[in-house]
N, C-alpha and C positions, 0 to 999 in steps of 0.2 A: 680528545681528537675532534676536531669540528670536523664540518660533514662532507666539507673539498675537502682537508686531510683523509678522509674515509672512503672517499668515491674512486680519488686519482691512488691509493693502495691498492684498492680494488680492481680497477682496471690495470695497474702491474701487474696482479694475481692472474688475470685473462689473458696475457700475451702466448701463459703457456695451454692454454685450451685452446685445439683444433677447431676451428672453423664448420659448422653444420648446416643444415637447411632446417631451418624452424618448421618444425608438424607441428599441426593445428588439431587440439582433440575438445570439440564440441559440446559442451551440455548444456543441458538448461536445470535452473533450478527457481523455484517458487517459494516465499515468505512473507510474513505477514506482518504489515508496521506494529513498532514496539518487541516483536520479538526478535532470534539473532539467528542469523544464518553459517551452515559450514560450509563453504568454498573448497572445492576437494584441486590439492594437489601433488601428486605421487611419484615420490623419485623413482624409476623404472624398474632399481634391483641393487642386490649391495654389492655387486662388480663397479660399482662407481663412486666418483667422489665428487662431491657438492665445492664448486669453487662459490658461488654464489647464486641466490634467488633474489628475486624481487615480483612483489604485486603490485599491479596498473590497471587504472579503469582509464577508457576510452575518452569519457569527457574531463577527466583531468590534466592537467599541464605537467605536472610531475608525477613518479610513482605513490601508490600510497604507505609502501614501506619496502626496506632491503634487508636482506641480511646474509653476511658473510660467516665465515666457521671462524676466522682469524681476528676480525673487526667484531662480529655482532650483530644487532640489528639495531637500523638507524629508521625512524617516521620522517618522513620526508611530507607529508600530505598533514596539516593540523587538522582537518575537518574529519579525521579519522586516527590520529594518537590516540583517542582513550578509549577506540573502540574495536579494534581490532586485537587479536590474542594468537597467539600458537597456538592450535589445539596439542601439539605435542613437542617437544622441545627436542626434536631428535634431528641428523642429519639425513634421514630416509623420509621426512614424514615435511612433506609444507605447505599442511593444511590450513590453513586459517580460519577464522572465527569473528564476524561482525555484530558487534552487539546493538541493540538499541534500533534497529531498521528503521527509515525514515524515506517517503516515496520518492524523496529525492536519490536513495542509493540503487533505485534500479538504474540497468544498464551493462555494458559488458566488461568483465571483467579477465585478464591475463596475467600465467605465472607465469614466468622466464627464467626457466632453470638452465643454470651453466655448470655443466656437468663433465669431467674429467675420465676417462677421452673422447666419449662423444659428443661432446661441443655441447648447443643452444636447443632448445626442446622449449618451446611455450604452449599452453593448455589455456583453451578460453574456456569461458562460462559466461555465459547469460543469467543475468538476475532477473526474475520479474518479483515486484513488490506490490503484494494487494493490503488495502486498507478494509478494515471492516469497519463501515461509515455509523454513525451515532444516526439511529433511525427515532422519530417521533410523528405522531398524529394526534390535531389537538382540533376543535369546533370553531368556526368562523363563527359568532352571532349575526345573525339573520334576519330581518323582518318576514312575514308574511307576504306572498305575492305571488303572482299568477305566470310570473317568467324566471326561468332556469337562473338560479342561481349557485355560487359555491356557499357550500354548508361547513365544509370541512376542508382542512388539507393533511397528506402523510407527505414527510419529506425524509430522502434517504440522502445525507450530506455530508463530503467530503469522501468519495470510497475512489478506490482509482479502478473498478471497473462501474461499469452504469447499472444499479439496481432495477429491476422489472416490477411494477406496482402495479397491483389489482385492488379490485375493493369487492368485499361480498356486501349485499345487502337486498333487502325484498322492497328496497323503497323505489320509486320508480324515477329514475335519474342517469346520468352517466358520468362520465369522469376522461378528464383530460390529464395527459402525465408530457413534461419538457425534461431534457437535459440540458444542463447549463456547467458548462468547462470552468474550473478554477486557476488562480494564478499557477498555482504550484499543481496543474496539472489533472487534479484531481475531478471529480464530475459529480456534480450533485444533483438528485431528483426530485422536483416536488411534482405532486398530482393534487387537484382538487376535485372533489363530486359535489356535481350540480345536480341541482335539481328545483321544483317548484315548492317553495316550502308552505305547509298548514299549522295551524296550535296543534294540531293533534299529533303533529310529528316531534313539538318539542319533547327534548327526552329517551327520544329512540335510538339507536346502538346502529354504527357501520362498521366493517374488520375491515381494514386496508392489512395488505398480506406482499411484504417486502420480499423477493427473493434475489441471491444474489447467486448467480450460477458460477461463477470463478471460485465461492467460496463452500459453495454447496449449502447453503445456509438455506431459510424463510422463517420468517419475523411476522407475527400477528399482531398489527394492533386496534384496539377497540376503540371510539370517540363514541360520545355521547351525545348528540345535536343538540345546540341552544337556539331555539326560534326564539325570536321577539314578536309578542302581538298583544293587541290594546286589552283589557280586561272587558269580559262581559259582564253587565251590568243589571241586575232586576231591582224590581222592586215589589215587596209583598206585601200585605195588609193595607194597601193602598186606603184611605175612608174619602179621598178624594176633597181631605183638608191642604 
């Protein structure tokens, strides 16, 4: 049955559901790219019957999937076929299942249960999706020299909330930290410490200390400073030949 065969049976099936006023039941829920989230949606009670559901995100142009008890269920949305699941295969239960999270699935999300006698009942959800960013800190080399320079950077990149970066260190300097927005949304943080570099600092250790409050996370990392400076040079035994 293609999917106009499927929609236009469907909507025959609805002629005999009474008419309702859509309740709107509120939640939020939180996940983290790469893993999968359950979207709760719960038929009210078994004094009813399921003529059809369907899941709809906000920024989409069609649903991302239907299913009827007499038809089945049809993916209408490709960008979500292989990732979406029943968690339970019943006619009380139409919860779903997104797998694979990706920060482009945050957004909000609607069931549209048509339900026999009480009509239309739809349940939103809120997704937010946090990324946990690939954090590094590595050593700028350096020369020697008597004005603030950067020695190092820690970069916390691609997370979709803005990581917070400190640096510990007893070297006498400071540190500047930007946010900078990605295509896809997402925010990336570099910081560098400055300071006035000597040879005798080559070699010495900073902890830049990532923290990410959305994820409750913090991340220590250590750099090792490479100074550049000329060789000192003696000469002993000198006989003045």
């Amino acid at each position: 049955m293609t999917l106009v065969a499927w929609i236009s049976s469907a909507c025959i099936a609805l002629l005999s559901v009474p008419a309702s006023r859509s309740v709107a039941v509120n939640e939020s829920l939180t996940a983290i790219v790469g893993n999968e989230v359950l979207l709760p949606c719960q038929i009210p009670n078994n004094n009813t019957k399921l003529v059809q559901l369907s899941w709809e995100k906000s920024t989409e142009e069609t649903p991302l999937m239907a299913y009827n008890p007499r038809f089945g269920i049809k993916f209408t949305n490709e960008n979500y076929y292989s990732r979406i699941v029943f968690r339970n295969h019943s006619l009380q239960d139409a919860l779903i299942i997104i797998k694979a999270l990706d920060i482009q699935d945050e957004g909000n999300y609607s069931c549209h249960l048509t339900l026999y006698p009480q009509g239309i009942i739809a349940k939103r959800v809120h997704l937010r999706i946090l990324a946990n960013p690939p954090n590094r800190a590595i050593p700028i080399p350096t020369n020697t020299g008597a004005l603030l320079m950067p020695v190092a950077i820690c970069t916390s990149g691609n997370g979709n909330a803005a990581a917070n970066i400190t640096w510990i260190s007893n070297l006498p300097g400071n540190y500047t930290s930007v946010q900078m927005e990605n295509d896809n949304g997402t925010i990336t943080v570099p910081s560098q410490y400055k300071m006035a570099p000597s040879s005798s600092d080559n070699g010495r250790k900073l902890a830049c200390v990532i923290s990410l409050s959305a994820l409750s996370t913090t991340e220590n990392l250590t750099v090792q400073l490479s100074i550049l400076y000329p060789p000192e040079v003696t000469i002993k035994g000198y006989d003045g030949n």
